[in-house]
C-alpha atoms as one frame of an Amber mdcrd trajectory, in Angstrom:
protein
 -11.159 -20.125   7.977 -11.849 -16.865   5.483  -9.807 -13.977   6.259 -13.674
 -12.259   7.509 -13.051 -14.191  10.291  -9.615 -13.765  11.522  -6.927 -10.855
  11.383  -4.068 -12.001   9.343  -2.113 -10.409  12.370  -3.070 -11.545  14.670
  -1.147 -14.464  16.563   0.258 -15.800  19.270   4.026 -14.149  19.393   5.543
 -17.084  21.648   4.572 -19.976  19.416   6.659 -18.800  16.854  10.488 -19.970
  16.536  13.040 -17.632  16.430  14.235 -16.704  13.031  17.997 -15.582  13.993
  19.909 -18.595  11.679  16.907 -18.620   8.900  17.227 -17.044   5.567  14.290
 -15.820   3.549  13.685 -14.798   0.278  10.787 -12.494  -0.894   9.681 -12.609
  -4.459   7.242  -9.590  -4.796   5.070  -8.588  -7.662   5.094  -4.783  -8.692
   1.905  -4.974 -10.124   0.001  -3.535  -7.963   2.474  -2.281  -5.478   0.034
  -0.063  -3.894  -0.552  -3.333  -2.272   2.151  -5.525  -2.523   4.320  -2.555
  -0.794   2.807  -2.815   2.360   2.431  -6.872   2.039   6.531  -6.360   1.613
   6.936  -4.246   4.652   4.565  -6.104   6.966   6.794  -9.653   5.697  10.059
  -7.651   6.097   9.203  -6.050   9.270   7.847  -9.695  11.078  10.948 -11.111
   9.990  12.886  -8.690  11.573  10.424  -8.945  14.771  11.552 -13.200  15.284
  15.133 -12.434  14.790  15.850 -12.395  11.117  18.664 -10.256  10.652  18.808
  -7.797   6.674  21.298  -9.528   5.338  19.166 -12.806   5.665  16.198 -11.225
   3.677  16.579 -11.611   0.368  13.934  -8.956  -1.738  13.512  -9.431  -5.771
  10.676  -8.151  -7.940   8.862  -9.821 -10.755   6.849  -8.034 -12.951   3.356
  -9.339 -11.835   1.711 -12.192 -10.095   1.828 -14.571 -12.843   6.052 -14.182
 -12.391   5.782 -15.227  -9.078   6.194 -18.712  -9.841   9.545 -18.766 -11.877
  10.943 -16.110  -9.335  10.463 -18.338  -6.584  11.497 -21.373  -8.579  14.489
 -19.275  -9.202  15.375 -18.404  -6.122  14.609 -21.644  -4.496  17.605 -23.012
  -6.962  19.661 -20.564  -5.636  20.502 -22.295  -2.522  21.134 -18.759  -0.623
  17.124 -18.954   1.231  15.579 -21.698   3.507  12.070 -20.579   2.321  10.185
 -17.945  -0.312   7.529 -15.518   0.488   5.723 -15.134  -3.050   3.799 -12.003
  -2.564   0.992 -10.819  -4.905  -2.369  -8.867  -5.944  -4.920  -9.555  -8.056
  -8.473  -7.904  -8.631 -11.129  -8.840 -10.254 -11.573  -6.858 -13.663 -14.255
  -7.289 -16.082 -12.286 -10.414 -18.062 -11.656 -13.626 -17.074  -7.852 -12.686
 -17.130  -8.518 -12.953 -13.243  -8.766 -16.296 -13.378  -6.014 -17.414 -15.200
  -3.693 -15.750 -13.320  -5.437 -16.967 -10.214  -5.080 -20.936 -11.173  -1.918
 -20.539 -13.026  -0.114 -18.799  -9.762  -2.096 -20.879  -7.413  -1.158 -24.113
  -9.135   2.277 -22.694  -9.338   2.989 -22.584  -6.178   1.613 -25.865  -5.234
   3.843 -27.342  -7.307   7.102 -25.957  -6.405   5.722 -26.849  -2.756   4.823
 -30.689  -3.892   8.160 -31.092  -5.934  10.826 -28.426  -4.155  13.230 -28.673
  -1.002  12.314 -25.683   0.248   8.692 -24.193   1.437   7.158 -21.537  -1.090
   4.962 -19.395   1.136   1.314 -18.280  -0.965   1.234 -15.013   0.068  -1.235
 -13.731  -3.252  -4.246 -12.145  -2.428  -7.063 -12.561  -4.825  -9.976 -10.287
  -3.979 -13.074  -8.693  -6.324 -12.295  -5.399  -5.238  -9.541  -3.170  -4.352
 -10.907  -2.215  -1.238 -10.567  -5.923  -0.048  -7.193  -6.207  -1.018  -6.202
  -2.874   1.281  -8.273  -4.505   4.069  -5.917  -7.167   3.464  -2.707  -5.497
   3.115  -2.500  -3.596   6.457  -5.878  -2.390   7.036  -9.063  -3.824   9.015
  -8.133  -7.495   8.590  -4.243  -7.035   9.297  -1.515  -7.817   6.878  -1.327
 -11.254   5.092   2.384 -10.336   4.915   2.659 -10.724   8.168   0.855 -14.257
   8.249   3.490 -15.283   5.550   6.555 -14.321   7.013   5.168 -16.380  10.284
   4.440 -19.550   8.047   7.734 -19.000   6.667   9.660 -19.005  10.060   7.526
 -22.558  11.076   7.905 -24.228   7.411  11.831 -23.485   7.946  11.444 -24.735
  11.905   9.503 -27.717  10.712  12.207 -28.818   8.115  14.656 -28.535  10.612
  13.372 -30.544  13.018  12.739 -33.391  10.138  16.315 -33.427   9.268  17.201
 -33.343  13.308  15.153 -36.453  13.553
């Protein structure tokens, strides 16, 4: 469902697990940080909310979206996270540089998720305007931060509960 439709915080507290024994890892892009600040704080800050205690948060920074995918790659290797939060921002420009970085993170992702032992959350925003990304990044559609640190918290819950089985 587009984002138009449904603030990104907007759920239901009680269905989500708590986070108290979970660590995360947040691979953040400082391009942009205008908007990948507050996609950081509203991640950090949910986190916090289900239980996750600081020392379980892991925060690095990659240069720009594009990064995202070796820094969660290399954190995932670590072994010191049960899931990644790849945050991100990119707006539309006048080249087509948009949509490389778009695919190339996108696809990315996907394949750290299709290939890797842990979950890597997609927490880039791609908008054609920088007033959609702020909409996006705490203002009148929430703060898709938050809506990755919940997917997070159920990836990690769902893996458990696979290996419990």
């Amino acid at each position: 469902m587009a984002t138009a439709y449904h603030n990104l915080s907007d759920y239901d507290f009680n269905s989500v697990p708590s986070a108290e024994n979970m660590r995360f890892g947040i691979v953040v892009s400082e391009w942009n940080s205008n908007i990948t600040g507050p996609l950081l704080e509203g991640a950090v800050n949910t986190l916090k909310k289900h239980g996750a205690k600081d020392e379980n948060i892991l925060v690095q920074t990659v240069p720009g979206s594009f990064e995202l995918t070796f820094g969660s790659a290399q954190m995932a290797k670590s072994g010191k996270v049960d899931a990644v939060i790849a945050i991100g921002c990119v707006v539309r420009g006048d080249t087509p540089h948009f949509d490389y970085v778009c695919a190339g993170t996108t696809q990315g992702i996907a394949q750290l998720n299709a290939s890797g032992d842990i979950p890597i959350v997609y927490g880039l925003i791609t908008t054609n305007t920088m007033q959609q990304a702020e909409d996006r990044a705490g203002g009148i559609l929430g703060n898709k931060g938050d809506e990755g640190a919940i997917t997070a918290i159920k990836m990690v819950d769902f893996k458990h509960k696979l290996n419990d089985f």
